[in-house]
N, C-alpha and C positions, 0 to 999 in steps of 0.2 A: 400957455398952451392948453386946450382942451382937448378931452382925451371923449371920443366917439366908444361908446358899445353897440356892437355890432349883436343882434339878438337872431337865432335860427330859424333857418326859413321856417314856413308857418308850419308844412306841412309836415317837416321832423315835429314840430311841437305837437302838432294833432293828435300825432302816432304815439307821441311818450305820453299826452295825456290820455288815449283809450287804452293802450299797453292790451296791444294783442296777444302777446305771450301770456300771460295773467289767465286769457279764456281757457287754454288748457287744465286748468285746475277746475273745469267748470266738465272740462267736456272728455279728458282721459277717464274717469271714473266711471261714466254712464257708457263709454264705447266696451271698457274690460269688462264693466259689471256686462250689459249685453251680449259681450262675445262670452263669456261663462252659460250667462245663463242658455244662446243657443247651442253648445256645445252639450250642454243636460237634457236640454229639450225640444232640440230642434223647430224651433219656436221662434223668427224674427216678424217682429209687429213693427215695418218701417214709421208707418203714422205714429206711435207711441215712440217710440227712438226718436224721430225727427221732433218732433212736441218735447220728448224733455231736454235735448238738445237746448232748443230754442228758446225755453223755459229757464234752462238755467244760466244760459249766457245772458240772460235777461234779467234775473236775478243778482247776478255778479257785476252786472253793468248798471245798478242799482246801489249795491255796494260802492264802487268807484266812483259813481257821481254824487254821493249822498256822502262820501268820506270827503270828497272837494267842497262841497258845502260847508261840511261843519271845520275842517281846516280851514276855510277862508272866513267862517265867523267867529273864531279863534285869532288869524291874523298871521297865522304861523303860513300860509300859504303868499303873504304878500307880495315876495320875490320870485315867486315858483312859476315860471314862463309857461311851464306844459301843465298849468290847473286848468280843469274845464272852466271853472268859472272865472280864471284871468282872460282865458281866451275868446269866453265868449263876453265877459263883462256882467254877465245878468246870474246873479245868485239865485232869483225867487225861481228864474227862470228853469236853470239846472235842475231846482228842488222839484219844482214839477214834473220833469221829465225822467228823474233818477225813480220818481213815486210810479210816472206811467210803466216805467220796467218794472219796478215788482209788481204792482198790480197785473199785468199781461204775463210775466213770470211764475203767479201764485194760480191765476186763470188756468192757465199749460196743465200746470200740475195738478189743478181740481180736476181738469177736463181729464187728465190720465187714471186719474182715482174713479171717477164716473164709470168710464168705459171698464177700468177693471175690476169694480166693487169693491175695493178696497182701502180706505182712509190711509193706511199704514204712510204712504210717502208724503201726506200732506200733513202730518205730524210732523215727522221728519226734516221736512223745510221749512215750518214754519218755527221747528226748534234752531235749526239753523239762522234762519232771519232773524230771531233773535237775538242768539250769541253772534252774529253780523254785528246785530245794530246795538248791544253792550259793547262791541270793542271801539265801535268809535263813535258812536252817537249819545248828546248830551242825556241825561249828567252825569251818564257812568264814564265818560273818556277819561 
């Protein structure tokens, strides 16, 4: 007797591989920090809010797809049905598109430094992308 595995429709795996809940960690921070700060200063700059919004989900989504890489160049991700790159099958492919989110992510956030004169946040993420890409990218994993 042969025994069938039944694998999850595709589009449960889609949603386990983006893990929407995960965004929150990207985007609770930037909404409290901005309700603080218009609570002091009666000060909301929609365009700067929606930009790092956007910026940082894009960031974080750089993260996720750049961790499914280097998992699946490890091999540890072999059996993991909701990996980006089981799902879509194309590594280099992933790698590029995990790269176009931080680039367009790190963009946002120059662009918000521009308009407000001030560097301080893009220190700030680009300290981050790095202790990102030390926790899981080679050859500090």
């Amino acid at each position: 007797m042969t025994q069938t595995h039944i694998s999850p429709p595709t589009t449960k795996l889609w949603i386990a591989a983006i893990k929407p809940p995960m965004y929150s960690v990207a985007i609770m921070p930037i909404w409290v920090g901005s309700a603080v700060a218009f609570t002091e200063t009666k000060i909301f700059n929609t365009t700067i809010f929606s930009v790092f919004i956007a910026a940082a989900i894009l960031i974080l989504a750089w993260e996720n797809i750049s961790n499914d890489v280097f998992d699946a160049a490890t091999g540890i991700d072999k059996n993991k049905h909701h990996s980006l790159v089981n799902l879509t099958g194309n590594k280099k492919l992933m790698f590029w598109i995990g790269n176009l989110c931080l680039g367009l992510g790190l963009l946002g956030i120059m662009a918000i430094a521009f308009v407000q004169k001030d560097p301080t946040v893009i220190g700030i993420i680009l300290l981050c992308c790095g202790l990102g890409y030390m926790y899981q990218g080679p050859p500090f994993r």
